[in-house]
C-alpha positions as CSV (number, residue, x, y, z in Angstrom):
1,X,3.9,18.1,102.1
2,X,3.3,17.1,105.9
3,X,4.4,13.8,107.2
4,X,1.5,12.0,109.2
5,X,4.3,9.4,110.6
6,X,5.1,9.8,114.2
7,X,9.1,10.6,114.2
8,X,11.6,8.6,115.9
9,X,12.4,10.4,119.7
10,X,15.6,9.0,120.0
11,X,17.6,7.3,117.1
12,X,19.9,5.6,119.3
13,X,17.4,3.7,120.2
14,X,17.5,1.6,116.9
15,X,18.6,-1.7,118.1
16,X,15.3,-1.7,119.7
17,X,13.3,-1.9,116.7
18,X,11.4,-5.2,115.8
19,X,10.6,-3.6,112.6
20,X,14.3,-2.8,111.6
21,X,15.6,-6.3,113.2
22,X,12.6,-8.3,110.8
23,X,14.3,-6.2,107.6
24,X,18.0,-7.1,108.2
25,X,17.4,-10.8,108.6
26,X,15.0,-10.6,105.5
27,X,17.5,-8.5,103.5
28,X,20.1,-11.1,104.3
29,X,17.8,-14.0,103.4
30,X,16.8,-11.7,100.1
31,X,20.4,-11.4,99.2
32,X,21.3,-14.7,99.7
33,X,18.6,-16.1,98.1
34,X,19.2,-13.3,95.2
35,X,23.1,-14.3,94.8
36,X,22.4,-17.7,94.3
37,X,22.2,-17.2,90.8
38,X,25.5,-16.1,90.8
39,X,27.4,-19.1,91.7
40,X,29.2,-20.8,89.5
41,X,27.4,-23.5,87.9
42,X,29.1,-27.0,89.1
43,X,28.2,-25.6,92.6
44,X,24.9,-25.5,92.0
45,X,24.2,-29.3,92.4
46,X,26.6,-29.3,95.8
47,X,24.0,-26.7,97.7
48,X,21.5,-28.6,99.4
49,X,17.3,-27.8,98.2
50,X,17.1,-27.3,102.3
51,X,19.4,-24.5,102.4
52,X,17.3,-22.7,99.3
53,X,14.0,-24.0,101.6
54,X,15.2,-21.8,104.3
55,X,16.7,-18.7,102.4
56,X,13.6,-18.4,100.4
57,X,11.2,-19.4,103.2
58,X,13.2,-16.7,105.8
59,X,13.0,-14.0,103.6
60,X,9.6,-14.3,103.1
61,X,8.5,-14.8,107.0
62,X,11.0,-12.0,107.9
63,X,9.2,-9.6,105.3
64,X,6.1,-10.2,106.8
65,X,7.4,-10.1,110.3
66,X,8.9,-6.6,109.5
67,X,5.5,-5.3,108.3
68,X,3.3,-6.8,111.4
69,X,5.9,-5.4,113.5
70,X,5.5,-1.6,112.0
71,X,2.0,-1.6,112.6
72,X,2.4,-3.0,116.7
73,X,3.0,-0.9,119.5
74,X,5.9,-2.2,121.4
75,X,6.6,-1.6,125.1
76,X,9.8,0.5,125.9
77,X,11.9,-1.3,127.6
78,X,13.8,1.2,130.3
């Protein structure tokens, strides 16, 4: 099996990833979004249909984000 990805030079150098930045924030928003279903149910009514707007909406932007920011080649900053 041969892996056509180019591999990472220098792992420490994660913070710099736009890909990997885009995935936390959508995992987050995922999660959140996710766990909603676990609240208890008189709390339901208290959580604002903005706040769900925004979890479900940032998930779904940072997703995409993530996967535009695979494909782009990003400048090294030094």
């Amino acid at each position: 099996m041969t892996i056509r990805e180019r591999l990472v030079d220098d792992v420490a150098e994660w913070k710099r990833w736009w890909s990997l930045r885009w995935i936390i924030v959508g995992a987050f928003c995922a999660g959140a979004a996710a766990a909603y279903q676990w609240l208890p149910a008189d709390w339901l009514p208290e959580i604002p249909a903005l706040v769900k707007k925004i979890l479900g909406l940032g998930a779904l932007i940072s997703m995409g984000a993530a996967g535009v920011a695979r494909v782009v080649k990003q400048k090294p900053t030094a």
